[in-house]
C-alpha positions as CSV (number, residue, x, y, z in Angstrom):
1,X,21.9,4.5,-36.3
2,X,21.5,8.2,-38.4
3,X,20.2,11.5,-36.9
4,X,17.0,10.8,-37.6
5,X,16.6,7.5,-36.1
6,X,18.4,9.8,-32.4
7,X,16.2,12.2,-32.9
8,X,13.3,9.5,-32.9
9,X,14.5,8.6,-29.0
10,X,14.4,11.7,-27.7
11,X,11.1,13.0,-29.1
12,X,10.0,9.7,-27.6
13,X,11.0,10.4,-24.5
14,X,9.6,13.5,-24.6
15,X,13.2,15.5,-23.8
16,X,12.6,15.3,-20.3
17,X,16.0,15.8,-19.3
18,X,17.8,18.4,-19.9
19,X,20.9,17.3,-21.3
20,X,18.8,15.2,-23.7
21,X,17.5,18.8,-24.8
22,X,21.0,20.1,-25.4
23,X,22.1,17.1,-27.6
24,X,18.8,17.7,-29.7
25,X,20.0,21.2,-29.9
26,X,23.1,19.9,-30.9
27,X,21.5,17.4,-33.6
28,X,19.7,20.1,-35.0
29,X,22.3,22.7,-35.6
30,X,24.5,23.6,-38.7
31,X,27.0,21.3,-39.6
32,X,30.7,22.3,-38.5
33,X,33.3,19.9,-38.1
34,X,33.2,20.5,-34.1
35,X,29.5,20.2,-34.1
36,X,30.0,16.3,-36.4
37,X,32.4,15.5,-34.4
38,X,29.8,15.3,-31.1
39,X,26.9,14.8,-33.4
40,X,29.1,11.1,-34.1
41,X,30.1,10.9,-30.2
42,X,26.2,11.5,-29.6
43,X,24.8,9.0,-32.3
44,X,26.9,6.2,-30.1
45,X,25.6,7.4,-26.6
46,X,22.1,7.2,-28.2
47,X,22.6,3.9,-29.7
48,X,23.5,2.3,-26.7
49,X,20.6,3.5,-24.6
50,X,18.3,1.9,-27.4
51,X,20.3,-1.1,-27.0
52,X,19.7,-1.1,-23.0
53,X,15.7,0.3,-23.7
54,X,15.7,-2.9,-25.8
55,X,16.8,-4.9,-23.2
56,X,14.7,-4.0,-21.2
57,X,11.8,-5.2,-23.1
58,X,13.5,-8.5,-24.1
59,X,13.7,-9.0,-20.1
60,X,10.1,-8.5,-19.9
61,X,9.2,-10.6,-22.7
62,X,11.4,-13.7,-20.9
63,X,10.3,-12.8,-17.2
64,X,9.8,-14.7,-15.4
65,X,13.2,-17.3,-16.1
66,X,14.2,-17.5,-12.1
67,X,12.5,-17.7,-8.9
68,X,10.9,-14.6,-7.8
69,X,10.7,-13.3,-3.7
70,X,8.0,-11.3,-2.2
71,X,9.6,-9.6,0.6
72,X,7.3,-8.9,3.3
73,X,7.7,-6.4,6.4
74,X,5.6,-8.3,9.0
75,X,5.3,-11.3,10.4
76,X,3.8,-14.5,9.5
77,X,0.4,-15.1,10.1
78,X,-0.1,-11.4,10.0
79,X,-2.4,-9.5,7.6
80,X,0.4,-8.4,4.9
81,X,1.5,-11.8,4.8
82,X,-2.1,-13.6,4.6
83,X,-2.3,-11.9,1.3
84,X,1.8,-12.3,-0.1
85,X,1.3,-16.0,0.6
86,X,-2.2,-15.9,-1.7
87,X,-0.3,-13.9,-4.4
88,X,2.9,-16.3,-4.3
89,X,0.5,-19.2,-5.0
90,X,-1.5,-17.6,-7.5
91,X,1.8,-16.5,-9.4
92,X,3.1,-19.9,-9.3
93,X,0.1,-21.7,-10.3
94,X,-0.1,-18.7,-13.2
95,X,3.0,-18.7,-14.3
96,X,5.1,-22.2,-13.6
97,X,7.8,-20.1,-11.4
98,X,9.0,-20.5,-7.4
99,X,7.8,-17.7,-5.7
100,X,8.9,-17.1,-2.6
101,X,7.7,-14.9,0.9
102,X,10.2,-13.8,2.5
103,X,9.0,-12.2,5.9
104,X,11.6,-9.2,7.3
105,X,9.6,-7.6,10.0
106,X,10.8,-4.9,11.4
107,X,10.9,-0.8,12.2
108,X,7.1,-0.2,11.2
109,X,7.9,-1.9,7.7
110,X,11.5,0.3,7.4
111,X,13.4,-3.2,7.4
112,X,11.6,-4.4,3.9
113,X,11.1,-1.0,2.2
114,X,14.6,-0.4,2.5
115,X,15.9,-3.9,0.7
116,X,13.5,-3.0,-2.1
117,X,14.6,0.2,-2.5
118,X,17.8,-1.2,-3.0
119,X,17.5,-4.2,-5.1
120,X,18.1,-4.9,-8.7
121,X,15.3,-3.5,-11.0
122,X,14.8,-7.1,-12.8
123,X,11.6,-7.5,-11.2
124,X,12.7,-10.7,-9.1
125,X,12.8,-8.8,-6.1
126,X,9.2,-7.5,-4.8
127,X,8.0,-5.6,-1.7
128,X,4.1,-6.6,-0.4
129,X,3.2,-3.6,2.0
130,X,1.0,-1.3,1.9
131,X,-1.7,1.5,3.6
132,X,0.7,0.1,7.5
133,X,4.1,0.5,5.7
134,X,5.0,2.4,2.6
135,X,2.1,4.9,3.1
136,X,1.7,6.1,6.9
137,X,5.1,5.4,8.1
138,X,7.1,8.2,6.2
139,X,3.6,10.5,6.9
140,X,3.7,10.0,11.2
141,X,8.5,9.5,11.5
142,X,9.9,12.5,11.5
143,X,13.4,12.7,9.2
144,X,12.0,9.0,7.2
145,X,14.8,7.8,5.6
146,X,13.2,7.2,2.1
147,X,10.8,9.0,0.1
148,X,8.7,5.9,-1.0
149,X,7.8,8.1,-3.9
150,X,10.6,8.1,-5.7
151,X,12.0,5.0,-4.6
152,X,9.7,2.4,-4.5
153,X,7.9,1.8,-8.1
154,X,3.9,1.3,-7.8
155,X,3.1,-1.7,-9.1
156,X,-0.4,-3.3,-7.9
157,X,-3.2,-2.7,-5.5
158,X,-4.2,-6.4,-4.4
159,X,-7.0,-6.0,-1.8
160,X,-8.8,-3.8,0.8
161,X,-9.9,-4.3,4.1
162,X,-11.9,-2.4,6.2
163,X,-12.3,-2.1,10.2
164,X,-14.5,-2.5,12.3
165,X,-16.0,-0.4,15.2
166,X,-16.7,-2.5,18.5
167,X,-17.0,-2.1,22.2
168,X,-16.8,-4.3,25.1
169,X,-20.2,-5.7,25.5
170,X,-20.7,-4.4,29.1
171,X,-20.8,-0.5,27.8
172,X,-24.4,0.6,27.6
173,X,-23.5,1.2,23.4
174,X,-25.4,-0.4,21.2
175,X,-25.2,1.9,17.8
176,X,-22.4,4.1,16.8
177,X,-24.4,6.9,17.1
178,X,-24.7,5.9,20.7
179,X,-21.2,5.2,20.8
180,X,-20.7,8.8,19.8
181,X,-24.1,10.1,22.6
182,X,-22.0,7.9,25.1
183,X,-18.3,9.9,24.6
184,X,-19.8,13.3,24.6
185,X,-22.0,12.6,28.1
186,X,-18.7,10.8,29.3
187,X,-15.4,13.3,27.9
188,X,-12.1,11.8,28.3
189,X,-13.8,8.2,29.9
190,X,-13.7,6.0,26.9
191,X,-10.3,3.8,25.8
192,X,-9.8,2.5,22.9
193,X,-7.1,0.4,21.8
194,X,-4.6,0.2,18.8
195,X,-1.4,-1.6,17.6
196,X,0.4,1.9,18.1
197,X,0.0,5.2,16.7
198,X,0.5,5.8,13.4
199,X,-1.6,2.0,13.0
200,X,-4.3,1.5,10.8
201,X,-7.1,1.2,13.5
202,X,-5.5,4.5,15.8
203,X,-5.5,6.6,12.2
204,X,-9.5,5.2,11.5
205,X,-9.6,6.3,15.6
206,X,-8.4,9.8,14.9
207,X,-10.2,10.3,11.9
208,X,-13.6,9.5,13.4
209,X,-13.2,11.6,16.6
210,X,-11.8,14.7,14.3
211,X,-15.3,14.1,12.7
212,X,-17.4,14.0,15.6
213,X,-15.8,15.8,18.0
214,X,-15.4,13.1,20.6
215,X,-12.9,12.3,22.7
216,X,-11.6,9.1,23.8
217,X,-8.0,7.9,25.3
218,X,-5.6,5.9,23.5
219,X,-4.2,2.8,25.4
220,X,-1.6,0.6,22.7
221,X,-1.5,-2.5,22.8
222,X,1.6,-4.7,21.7
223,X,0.9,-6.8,18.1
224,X,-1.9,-7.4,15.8
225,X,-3.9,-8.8,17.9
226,X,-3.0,-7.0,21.7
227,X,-6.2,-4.6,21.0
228,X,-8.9,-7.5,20.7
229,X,-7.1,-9.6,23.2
230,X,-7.5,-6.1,25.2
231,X,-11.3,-5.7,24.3
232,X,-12.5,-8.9,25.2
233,X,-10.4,-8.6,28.9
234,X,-12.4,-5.5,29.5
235,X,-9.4,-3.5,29.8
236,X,-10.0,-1.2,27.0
237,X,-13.5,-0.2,25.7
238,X,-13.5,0.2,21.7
239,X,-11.9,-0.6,18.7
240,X,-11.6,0.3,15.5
241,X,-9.7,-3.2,14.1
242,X,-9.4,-4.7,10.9
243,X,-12.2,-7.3,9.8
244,X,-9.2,-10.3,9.2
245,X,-8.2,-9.7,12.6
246,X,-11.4,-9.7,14.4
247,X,-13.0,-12.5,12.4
248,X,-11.6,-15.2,14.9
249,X,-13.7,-13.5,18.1
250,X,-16.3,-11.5,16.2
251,X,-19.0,-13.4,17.8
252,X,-17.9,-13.3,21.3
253,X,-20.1,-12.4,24.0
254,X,-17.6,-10.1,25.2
255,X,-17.9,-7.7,22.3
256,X,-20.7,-5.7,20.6
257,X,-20.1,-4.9,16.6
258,X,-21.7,-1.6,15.9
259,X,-20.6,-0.8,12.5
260,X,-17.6,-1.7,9.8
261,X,-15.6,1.4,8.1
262,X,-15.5,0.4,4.5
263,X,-18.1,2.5,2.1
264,X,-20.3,-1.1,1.3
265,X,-21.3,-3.7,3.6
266,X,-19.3,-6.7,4.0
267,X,-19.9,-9.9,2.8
268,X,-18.6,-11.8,5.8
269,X,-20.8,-9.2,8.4
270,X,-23.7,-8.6,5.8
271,X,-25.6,-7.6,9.0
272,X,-23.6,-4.6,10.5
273,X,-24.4,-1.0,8.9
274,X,-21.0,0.9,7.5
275,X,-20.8,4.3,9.2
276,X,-22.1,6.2,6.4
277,X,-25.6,4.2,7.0
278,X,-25.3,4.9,10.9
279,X,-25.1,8.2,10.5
280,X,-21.5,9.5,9.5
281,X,-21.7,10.5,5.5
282,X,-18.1,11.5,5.7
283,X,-16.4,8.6,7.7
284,X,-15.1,5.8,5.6
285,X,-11.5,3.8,6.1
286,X,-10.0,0.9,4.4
287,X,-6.4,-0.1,4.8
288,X,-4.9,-1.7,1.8
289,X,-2.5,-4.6,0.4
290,X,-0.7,-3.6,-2.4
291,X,2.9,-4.6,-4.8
292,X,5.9,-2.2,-5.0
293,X,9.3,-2.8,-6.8
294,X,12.3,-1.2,-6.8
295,X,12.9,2.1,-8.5
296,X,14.2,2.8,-11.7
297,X,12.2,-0.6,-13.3
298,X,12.3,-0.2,-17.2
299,X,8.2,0.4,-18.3
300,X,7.8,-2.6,-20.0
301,X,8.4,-4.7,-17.3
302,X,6.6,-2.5,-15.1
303,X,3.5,-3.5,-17.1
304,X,4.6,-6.9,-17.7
305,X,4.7,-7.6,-13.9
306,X,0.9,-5.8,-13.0
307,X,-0.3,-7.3,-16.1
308,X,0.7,-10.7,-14.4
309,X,-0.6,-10.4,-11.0
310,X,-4.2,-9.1,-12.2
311,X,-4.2,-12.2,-14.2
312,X,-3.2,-14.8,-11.5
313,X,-5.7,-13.0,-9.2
314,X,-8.5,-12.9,-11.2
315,X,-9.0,-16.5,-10.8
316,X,-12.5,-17.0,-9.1
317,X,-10.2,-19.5,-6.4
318,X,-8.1,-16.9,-5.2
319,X,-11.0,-14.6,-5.5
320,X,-12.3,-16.1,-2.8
321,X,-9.2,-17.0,-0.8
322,X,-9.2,-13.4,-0.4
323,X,-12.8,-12.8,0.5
324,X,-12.6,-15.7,2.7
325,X,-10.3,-13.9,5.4
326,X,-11.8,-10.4,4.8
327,X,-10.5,-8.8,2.1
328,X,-11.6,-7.3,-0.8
329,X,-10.0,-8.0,-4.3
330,X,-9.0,-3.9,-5.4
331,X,-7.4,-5.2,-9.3
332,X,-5.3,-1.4,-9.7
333,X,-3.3,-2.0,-11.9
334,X,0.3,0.1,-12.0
335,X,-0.9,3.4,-13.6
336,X,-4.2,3.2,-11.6
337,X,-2.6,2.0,-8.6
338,X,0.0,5.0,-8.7
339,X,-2.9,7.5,-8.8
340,X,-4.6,5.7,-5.8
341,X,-1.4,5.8,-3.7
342,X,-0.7,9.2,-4.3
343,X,-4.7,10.7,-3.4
344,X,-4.5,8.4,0.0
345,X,-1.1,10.2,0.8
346,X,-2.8,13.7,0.7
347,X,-6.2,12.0,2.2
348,X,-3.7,10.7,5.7
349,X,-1.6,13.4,5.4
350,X,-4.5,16.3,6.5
351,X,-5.5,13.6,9.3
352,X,-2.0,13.2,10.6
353,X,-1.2,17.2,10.5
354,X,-4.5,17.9,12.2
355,X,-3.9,15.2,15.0
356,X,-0.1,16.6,15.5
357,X,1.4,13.0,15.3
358,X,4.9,12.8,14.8
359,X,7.4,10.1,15.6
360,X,10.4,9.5,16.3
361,X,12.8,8.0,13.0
362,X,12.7,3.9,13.5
């Protein structure tokens, strides 16, 4: 390998390091035997980060040769998994390869993020989380023990969800906007239930009474599905709960269905208004399902892997597995998906600085 072909790396990688601008300084200056001497000692160091760059690419050009684990940080039957066990089959129908789930609940999603964020970056280990673990967790804890920014690698957004608002049917509400008539005549009377703060339907909670001004108390509930159990016992008076969780009892008499969150209506409640029709312009909340790996993943297989899983999605079948339990397919992939992750981060950020949550660490 010559000078030119080292000086070919680094003005592909842009010199974004600094030593990589010093050795470049180096390459380019007049030749003195001290200055040949580490221009030789340099020409090796560069040949063998080519060699590992090329590797890199070889292993994404072979991937996948063993079997691959999704790594999951809730429980089964919950929402996160419902959609890891839909990518693990549509992977392995793809692509010829064991996939496995592997659920590790635990610590608001801590348990799994941190096995990730410490796993080989070969692309066989892979985190399925999301809006309820890699992106409101390190926003609500105080001291989080990992910047999921830096180490966690974006690599898909699978499929939103959104939530919808509902109140036990014996409450004179039949519209949001009444909801909303209803909380100002009544300050401080309403409940409304969650899985805990910092939870995707306490956040879509907050949000809507920071817009409207209303004021309601918070009662948790204990898993998924505590705050709909609590609803239809009368114990608690709204929620704001995601459509895969509510699609069991949707249609009990004990609950009325005023409006859903997302910014279209959805297929599976094509009757409900979102919030933006009722009234709200401003209001709209979806939770998400998306793929992270571990930092430090070399780019080609970065793109090998999103490449792979927009593929095995976009088969009309798992298409509508997702639809069918109340998602909606999102396809971003990694760059796209990066982008996303980061604007939702700001977006929850100004909500969970305005409402004063903090946490304690997990």
């Amino acid at each position: 390998m010559g000078i030119h072909s080292v000086r070919t790396f680094f003005s592909a990688h842009r010199l974004r390091h600094t030593g990589a601008q010093k050795y470049a300084a180096i390459l380019a200056a007049p030749s003195s035997t001290a200055t040949k001497i580490t221009r030789a000692l340099m020409v090796k160091a560069m040949a063998a980060a080519l060699v590992l760059t090329s590797a890199g690419i070889a292993s994404a050009d072979t991937y996948p040769s063993r079997p691959i684990r999704l790594v999951s940080g809730f429980a089964v039957g919950g929402v996160t998994d419902g959609i890891a066990r839909i990518l693990a089959n549509a992977l392995q129908v793809k692509y010829g390869q064991s996939v496995i789930v592997e659920n590790k609940p635990g610590a608001s999603g801590l348990i799994s993020t941190t096995e990730v964020s410490r796993a080989a970056p070969d692309g066989y280990t892979l985190l399925v989380g999301g809006f309820g673990a890699q992106l409101i967790p390190p926003l609500v804890m105080a001291k989080y023990p990992i910047d999921v920014t830096k180490e966690l690698t974006p690599l898909f957004g699978v499929a939103d969800f959104m939530n919808v608002v509902t109140v036990n049917s014996k409450l004179p509400i039949d519209s949001l906007k009444g909801l909303v008539d209803y909380a100002k005549a009544n300050p401080g009377k309403l409940t409304f239930g969650s899985a805990g703060v910092g939870a995707s339907n306490y956040l879509s909670a907050v949000l809507f009474m920071q817009q409207t001004g209303i004021d309601m108390v918070h009662v948790p509930s204990k898993g998924g599905f505590g705050p709909t159990t609590d609803l239809l016992s009368g114990s608690i008076d709204v929620v704001f709960e995601n459509i895969p969780i509510m699609m069991g009892q949707a249609r009990s008499p004990a609950m009325r269905m005023l409006a859903v969150t997302g910014k279209t209506r959805s297929d599976l409640f094509p009757e409900l208004p979102t919030a933006i029709e009722a009234g709200f312009p401003n209001y709209s909340v979806a939770s998400w399902i998306s793929v992270f790996g571990p930092p430090g993943m070399p780019e080609p297989l970065v793109k090998r892997i999103s490449d792979m899983i927009a593929e095995a999605l976009s088969a009309p079948e798992e298409q509508e597995r997702m639809k069918k339990i109340g998602f909606q397919p999102m396809g971003l992939r990694h760059d796209a998906f990066a982008k996303f992750f980061l604007e939702e981060r700001a977006q929850w950020k100004e909500v969970v600085d305005k409402a004063g949550i903090k946490l304690s660490p997990p």
